[in-house]
C-alpha positions as CSV (number, residue, x, y, z in Angstrom):
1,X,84.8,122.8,87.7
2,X,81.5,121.8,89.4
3,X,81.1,122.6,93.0
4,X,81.9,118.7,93.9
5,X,84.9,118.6,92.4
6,X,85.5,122.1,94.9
7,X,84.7,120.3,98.3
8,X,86.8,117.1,97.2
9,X,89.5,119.3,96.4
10,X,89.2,120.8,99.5
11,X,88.9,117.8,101.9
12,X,91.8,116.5,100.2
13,X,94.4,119.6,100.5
14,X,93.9,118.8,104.4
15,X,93.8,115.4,104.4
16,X,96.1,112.6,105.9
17,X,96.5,109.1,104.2
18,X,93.5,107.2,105.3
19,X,91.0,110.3,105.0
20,X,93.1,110.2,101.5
21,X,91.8,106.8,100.3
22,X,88.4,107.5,102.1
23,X,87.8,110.2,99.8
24,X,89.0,108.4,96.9
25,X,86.9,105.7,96.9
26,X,83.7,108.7,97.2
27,X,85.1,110.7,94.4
28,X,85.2,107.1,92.7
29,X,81.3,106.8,93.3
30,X,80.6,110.5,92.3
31,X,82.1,109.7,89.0
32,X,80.2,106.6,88.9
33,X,77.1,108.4,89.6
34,X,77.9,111.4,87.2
35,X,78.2,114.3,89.9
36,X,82.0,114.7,89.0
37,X,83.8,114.6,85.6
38,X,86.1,111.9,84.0
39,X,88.8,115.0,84.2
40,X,87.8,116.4,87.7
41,X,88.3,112.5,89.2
42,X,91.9,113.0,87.0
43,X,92.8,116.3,88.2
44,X,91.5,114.8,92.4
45,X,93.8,111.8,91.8
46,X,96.5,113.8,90.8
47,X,95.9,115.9,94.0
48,X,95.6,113.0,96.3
49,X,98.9,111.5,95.0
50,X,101.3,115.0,95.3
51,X,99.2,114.9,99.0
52,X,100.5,111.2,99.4
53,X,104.2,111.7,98.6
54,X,104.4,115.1,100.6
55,X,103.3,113.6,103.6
56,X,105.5,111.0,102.5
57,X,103.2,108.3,103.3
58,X,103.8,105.2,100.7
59,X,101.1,103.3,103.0
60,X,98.7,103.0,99.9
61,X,101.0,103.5,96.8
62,X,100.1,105.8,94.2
63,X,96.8,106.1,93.3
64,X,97.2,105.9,89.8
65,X,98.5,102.2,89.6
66,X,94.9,100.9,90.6
């Protein structure tokens, strides 16, 4: 995993829902601009959504219905 895909994962673990959609919508860019992979921005999503429904927080829905 590239050292991006480290920091996101990180900010995310500790994140509450709006940081949540925050730093989906800059892993969304990386991707774009090729710092992070089609699988890292997969395997971040996947994060952010268990993150979502622990905090139980339904505020945004899941992330993967965008």
């Amino acid at each position: 995993m590239t050292q991006a895909f480290d920091v996101f994962k990180e900010r995310l673990v500790n994140a509450n829902a709006d940081q949540i959609k925050d730093l989906i919508q800059q892993i969304e860019r990386s991707r774009e601009n090729g710092d992070i992979t089609e699988t890292e921005r997969d395997n971040l999503k996947d994060i952010a959504n268990r993150n979502l429904d622990a905090i139980g927080d339904s505020a945004f829905g899941r992330l993967d219905q965008e």
